[in-house]
C-alpha positions as YAML, in Angstrom:
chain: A
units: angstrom
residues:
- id: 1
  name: UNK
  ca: [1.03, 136.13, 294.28]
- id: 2
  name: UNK
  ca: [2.84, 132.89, 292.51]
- id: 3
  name: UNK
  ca: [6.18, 132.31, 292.21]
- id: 4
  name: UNK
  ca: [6.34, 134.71, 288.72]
- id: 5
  name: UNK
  ca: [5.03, 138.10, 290.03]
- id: 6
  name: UNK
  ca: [1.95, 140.05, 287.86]
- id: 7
  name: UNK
  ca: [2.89, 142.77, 286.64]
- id: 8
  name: UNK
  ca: [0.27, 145.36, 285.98]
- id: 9
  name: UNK
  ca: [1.94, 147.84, 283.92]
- id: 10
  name: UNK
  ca: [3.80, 145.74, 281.35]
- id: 11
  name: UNK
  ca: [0.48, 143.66, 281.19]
- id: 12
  name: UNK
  ca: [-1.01, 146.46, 279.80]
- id: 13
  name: UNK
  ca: [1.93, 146.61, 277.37]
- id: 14
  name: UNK
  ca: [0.87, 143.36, 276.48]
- id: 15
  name: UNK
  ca: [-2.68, 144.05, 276.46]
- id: 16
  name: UNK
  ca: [-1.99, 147.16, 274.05]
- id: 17
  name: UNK
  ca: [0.25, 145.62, 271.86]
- id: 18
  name: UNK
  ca: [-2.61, 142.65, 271.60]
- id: 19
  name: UNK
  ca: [-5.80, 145.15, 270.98]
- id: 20
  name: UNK
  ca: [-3.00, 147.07, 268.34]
- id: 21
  name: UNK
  ca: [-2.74, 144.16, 266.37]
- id: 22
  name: UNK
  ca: [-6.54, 143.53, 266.07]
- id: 23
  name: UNK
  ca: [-6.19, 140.37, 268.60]
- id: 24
  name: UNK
  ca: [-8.54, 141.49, 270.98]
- id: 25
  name: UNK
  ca: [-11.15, 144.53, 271.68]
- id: 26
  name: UNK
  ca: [-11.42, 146.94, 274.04]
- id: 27
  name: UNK
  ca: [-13.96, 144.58, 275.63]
- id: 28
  name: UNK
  ca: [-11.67, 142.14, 275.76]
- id: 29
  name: UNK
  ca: [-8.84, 143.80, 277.38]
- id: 30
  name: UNK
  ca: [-11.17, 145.36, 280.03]
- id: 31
  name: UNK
  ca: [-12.32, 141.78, 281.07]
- id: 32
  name: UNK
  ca: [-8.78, 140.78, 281.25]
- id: 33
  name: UNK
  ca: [-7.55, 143.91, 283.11]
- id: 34
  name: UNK
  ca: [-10.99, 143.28, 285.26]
- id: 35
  name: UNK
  ca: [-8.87, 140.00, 287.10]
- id: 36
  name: UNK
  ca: [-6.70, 142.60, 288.72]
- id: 37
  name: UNK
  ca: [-9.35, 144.79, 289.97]
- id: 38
  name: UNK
  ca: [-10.05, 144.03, 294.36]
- id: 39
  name: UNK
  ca: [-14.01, 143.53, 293.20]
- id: 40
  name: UNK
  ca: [-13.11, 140.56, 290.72]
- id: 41
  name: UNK
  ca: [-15.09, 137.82, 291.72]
- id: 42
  name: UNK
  ca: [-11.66, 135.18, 291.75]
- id: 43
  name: UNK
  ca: [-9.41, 137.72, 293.00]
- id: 44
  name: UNK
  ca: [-8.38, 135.52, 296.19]
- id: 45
  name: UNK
  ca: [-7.55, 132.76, 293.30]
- id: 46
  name: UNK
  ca: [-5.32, 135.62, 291.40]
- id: 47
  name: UNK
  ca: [-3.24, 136.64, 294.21]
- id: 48
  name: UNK
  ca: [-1.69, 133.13, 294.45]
- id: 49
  name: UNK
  ca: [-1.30, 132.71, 290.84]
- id: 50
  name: UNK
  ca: [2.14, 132.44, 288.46]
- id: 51
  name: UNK
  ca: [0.49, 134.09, 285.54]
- id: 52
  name: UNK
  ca: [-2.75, 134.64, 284.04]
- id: 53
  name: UNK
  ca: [-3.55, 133.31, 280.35]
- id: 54
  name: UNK
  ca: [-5.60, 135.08, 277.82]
- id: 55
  name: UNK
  ca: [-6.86, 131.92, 275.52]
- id: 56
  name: UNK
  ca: [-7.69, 133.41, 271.84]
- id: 57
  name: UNK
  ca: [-9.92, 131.68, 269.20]
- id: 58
  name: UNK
  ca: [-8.34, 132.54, 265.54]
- id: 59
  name: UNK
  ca: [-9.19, 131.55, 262.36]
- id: 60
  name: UNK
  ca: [-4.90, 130.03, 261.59]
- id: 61
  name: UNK
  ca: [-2.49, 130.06, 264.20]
- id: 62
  name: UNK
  ca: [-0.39, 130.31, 261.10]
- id: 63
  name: UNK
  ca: [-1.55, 133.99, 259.81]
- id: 64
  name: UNK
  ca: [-0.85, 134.85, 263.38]
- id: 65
  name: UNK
  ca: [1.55, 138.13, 263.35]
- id: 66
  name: UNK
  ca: [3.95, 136.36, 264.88]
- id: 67
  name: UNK
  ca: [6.72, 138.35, 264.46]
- id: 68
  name: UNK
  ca: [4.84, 141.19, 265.92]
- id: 69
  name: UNK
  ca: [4.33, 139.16, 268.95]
- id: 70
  name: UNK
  ca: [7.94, 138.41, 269.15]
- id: 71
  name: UNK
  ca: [8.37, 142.05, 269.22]
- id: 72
  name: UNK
  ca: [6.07, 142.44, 271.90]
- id: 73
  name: UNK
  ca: [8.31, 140.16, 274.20]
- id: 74
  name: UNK
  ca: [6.50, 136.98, 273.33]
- id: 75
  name: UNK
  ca: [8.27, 133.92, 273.73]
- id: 76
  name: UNK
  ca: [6.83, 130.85, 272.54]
- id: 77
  name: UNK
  ca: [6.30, 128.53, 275.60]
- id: 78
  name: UNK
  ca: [4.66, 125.56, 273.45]
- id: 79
  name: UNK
  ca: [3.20, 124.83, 270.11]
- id: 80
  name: UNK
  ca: [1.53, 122.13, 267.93]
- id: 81
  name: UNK
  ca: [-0.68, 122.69, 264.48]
- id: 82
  name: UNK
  ca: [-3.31, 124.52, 265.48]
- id: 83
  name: UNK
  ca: [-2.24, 125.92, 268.65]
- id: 84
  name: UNK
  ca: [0.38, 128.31, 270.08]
- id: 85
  name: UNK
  ca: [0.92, 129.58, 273.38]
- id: 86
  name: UNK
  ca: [3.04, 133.15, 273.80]
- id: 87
  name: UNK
  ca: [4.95, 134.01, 277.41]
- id: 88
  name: UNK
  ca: [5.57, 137.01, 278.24]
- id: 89
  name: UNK
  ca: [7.47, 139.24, 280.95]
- id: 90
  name: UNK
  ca: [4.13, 140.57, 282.69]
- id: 91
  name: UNK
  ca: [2.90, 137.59, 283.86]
- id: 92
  name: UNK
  ca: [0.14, 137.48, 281.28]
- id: 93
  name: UNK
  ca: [0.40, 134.84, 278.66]
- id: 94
  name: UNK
  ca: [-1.28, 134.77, 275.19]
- id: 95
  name: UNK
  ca: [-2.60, 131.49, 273.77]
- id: 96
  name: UNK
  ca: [-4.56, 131.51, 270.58]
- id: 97
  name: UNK
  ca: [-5.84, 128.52, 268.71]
- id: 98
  name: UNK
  ca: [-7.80, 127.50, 265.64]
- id: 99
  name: UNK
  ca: [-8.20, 123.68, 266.91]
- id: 100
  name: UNK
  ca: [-11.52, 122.66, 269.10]
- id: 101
  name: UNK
  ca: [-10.70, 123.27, 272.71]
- id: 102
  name: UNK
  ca: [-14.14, 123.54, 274.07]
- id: 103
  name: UNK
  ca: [-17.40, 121.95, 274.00]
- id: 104
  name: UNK
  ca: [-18.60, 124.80, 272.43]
- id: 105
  name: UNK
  ca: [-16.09, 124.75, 269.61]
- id: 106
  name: UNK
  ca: [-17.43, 121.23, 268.84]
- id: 107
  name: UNK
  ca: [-21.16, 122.26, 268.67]
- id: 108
  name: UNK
  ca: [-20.00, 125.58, 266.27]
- id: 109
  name: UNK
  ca: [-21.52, 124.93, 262.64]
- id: 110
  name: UNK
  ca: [-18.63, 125.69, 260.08]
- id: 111
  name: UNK
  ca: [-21.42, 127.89, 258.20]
- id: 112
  name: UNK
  ca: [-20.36, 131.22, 257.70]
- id: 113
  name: UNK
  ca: [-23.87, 132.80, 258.67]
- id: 114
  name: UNK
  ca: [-23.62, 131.06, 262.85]
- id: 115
  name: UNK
  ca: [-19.70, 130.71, 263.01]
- id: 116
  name: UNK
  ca: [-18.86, 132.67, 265.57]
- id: 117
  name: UNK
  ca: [-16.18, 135.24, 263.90]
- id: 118
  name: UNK
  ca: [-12.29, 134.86, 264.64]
- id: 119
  name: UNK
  ca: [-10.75, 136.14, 267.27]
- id: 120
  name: UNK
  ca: [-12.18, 136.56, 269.84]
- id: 121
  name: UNK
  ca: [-11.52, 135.96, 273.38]
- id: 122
  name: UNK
  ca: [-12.95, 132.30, 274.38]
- id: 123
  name: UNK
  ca: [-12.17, 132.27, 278.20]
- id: 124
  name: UNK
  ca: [-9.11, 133.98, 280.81]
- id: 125
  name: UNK
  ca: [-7.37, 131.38, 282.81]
- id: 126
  name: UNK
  ca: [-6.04, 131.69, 286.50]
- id: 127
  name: UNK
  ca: [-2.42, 129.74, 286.61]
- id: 128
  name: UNK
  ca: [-1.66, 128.36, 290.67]
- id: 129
  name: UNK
  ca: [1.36, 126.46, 289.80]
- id: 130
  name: UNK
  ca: [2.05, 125.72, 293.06]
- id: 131
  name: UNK
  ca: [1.27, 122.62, 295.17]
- id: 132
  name: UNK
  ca: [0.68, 123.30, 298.93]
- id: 133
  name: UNK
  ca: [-1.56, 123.89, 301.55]
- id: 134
  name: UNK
  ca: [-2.53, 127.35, 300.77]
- id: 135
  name: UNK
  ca: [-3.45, 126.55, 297.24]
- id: 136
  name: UNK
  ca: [-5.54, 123.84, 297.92]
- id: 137
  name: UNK
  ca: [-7.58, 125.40, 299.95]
- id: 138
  name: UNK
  ca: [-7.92, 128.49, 297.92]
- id: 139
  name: UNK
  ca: [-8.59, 125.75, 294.90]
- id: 140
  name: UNK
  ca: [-11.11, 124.14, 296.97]
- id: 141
  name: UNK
  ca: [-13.29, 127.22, 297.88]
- id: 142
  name: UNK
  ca: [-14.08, 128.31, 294.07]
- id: 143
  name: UNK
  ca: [-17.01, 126.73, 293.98]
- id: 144
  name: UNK
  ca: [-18.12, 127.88, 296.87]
- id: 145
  name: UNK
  ca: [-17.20, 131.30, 295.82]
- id: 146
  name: UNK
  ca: [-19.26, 130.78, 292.61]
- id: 147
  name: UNK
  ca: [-22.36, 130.10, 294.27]
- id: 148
  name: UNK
  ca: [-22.13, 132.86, 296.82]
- id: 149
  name: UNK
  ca: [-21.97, 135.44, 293.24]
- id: 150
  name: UNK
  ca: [-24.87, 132.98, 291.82]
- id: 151
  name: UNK
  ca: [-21.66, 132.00, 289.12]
- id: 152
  name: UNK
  ca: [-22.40, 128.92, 287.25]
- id: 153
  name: UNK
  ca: [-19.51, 126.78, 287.49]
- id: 154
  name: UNK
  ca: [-18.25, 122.74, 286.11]
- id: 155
  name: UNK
  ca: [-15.19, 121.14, 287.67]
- id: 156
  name: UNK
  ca: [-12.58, 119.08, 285.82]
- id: 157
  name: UNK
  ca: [-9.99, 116.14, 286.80]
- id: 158
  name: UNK
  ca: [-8.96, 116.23, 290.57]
- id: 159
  name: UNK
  ca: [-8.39, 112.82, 292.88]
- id: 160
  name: UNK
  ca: [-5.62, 111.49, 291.24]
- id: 161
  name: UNK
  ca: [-6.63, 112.23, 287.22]
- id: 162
  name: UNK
  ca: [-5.07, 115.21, 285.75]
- id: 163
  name: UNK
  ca: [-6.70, 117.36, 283.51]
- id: 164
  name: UNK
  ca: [-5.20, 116.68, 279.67]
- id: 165
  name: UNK
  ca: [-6.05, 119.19, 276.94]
- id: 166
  name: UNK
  ca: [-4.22, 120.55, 273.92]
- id: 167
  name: UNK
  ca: [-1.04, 118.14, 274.55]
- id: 168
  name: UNK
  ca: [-1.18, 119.88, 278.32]
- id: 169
  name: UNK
  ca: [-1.59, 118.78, 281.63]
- id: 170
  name: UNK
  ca: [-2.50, 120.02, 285.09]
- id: 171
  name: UNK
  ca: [-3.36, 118.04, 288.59]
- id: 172
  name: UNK
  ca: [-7.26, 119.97, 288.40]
- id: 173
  name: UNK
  ca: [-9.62, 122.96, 287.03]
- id: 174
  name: UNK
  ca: [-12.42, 124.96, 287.98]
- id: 175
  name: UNK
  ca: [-13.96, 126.73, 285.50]
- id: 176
  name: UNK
  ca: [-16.76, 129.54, 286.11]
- id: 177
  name: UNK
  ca: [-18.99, 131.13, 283.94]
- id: 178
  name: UNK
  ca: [-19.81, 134.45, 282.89]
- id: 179
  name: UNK
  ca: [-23.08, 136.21, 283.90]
- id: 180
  name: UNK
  ca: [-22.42, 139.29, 281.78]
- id: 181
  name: UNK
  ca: [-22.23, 141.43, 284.70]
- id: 182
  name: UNK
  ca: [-19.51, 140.61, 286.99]
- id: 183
  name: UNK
  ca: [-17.40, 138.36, 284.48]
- id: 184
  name: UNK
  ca: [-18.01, 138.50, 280.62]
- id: 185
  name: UNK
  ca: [-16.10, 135.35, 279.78]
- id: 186
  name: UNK
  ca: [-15.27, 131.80, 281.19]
- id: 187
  name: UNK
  ca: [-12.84, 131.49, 283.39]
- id: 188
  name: UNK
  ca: [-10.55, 128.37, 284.51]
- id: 189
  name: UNK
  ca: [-8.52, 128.22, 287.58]
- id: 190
  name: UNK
  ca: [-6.02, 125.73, 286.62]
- id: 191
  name: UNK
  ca: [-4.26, 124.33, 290.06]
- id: 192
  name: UNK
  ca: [-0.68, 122.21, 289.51]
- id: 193
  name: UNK
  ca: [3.03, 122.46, 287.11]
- id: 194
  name: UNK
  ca: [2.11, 122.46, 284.19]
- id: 195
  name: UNK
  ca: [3.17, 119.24, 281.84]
- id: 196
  name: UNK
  ca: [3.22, 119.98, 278.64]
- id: 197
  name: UNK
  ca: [3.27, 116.52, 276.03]
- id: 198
  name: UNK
  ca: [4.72, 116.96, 272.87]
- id: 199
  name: UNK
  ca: [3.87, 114.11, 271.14]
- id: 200
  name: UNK
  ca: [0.07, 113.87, 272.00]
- id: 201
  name: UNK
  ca: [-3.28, 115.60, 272.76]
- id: 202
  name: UNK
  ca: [-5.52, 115.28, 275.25]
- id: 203
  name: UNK
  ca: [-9.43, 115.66, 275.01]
- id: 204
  name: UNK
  ca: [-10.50, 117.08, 278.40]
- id: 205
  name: UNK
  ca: [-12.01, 120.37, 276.53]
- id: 206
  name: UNK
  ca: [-13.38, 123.05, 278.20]
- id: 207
  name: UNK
  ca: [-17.13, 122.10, 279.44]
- id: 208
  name: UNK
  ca: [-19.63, 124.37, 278.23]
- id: 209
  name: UNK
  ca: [-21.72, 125.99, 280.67]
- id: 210
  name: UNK
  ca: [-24.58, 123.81, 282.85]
- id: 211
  name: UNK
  ca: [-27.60, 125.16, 281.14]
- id: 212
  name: UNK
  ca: [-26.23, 124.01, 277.57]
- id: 213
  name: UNK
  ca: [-24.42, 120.84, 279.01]
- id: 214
  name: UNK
  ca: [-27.09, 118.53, 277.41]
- id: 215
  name: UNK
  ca: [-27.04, 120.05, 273.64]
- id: 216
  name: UNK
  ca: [-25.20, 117.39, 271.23]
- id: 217
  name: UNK
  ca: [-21.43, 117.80, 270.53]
- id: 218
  name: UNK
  ca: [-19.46, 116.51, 267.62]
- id: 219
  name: UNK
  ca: [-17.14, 113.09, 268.38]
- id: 220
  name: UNK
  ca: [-14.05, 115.50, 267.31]
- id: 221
  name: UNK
  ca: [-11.86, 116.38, 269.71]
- id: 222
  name: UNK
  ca: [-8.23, 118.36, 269.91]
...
């Protein structure tokens, strides 16, 4: 694995601590606890990464129980309005925000009655920090990967243009998509350091899958 081991038993710790606090469902954490299992569909991508990231949609990173994360052993890695990104120990980071991120988040009606009720878990992310020959090859054989499962999948940035979202940066992305069976939520496998930019926000957002690609989106962005 990366350079900051996983570490299975305090990410269930985490993963408790989450589901106590009405962050996530049992769902939820199985799908994240699923990226450890030898059958996961990435699981050559997770045994080179520095951490995994659970990304969370809420309602206000504000009425977030922050203390209780805290408690937990968060530690807040980065923040802006709207977005808020908890490290912890076990190699599993939390990241919940109430700003668009997505594609999908832009074509969301505000009505109650098709709003899409807060939290819930809007994709798991794969962190490979590192920058080396191993890497990029791994990197470089998720699509392939994707297609041999029949995984719909949308890459981002690459040759020379860095992916920028949320006032975050990273040299490229992958992401693949759920097919309800062998993954239940997006996932991104983010390759490069991470560069995190204080006093801006990108718009790179996560793509929506290829089937819904063509729907209309808002001109809002993060």
């Amino acid at each position: 694995m990366g350079d900051k081991m996983l570490r299975p038993d305090a990410m269930l710790v985490t993963l408790d601590g989450a589901l106590t606090l009405g962050l996530l469902t049992q769902q939820e954490r199985a799908s994240i606890l699923g990226a450890l299992d030898d059958t996961f569909a990435l699981r050559e991508v997770v045994r080179l990464a520095d951490s995994l990231h659970a990304h969370v949609k809420v309602d206000e990173t504000d009425a977030l129980p922050h203390v209780a994360l805290r408690t937990l052993g968060g530690v807040v890695e980065n923040s802006k309005a709207g977005y808020v990104k908890y490290a912890f120990e076990s190699g599993l980071n939390l990241i919940f925000s109430s700003i668009a991120v997505s594609q999908d988040d832009l074509r969301e009606t505000k009505a109650p009655e098709t709003r899409r009720a807060r939290p819930f878990l809007d994709h798991l992310g794969i962190d490979v920090r590192r920058l080396d020959d191993t890497t990029r090859a791994v990197f470089a054989r998720v699509p392939e990967i994707a297609s041999r499962r029949a995984l719909a999948h949308v890459p981002q940035g690459g040759v020379d243009k860095a992916v920028f979202c949320c006032h975050t940066s990273v040299a490229a992305k992958h992401w693949v998509f759920p097919d309800g069976k062998s993954l239940t939520v997006p996932v991104e496998v983010a390759l490069g350091p991470l560069t995190i930019e204080v006093d801006k926000s990108g718009c790179d957002l996560r793509p929506s899958r290829p089937d819904a690609r063509k729907l209309p989106v808002s001109s809002d962005c993060c």
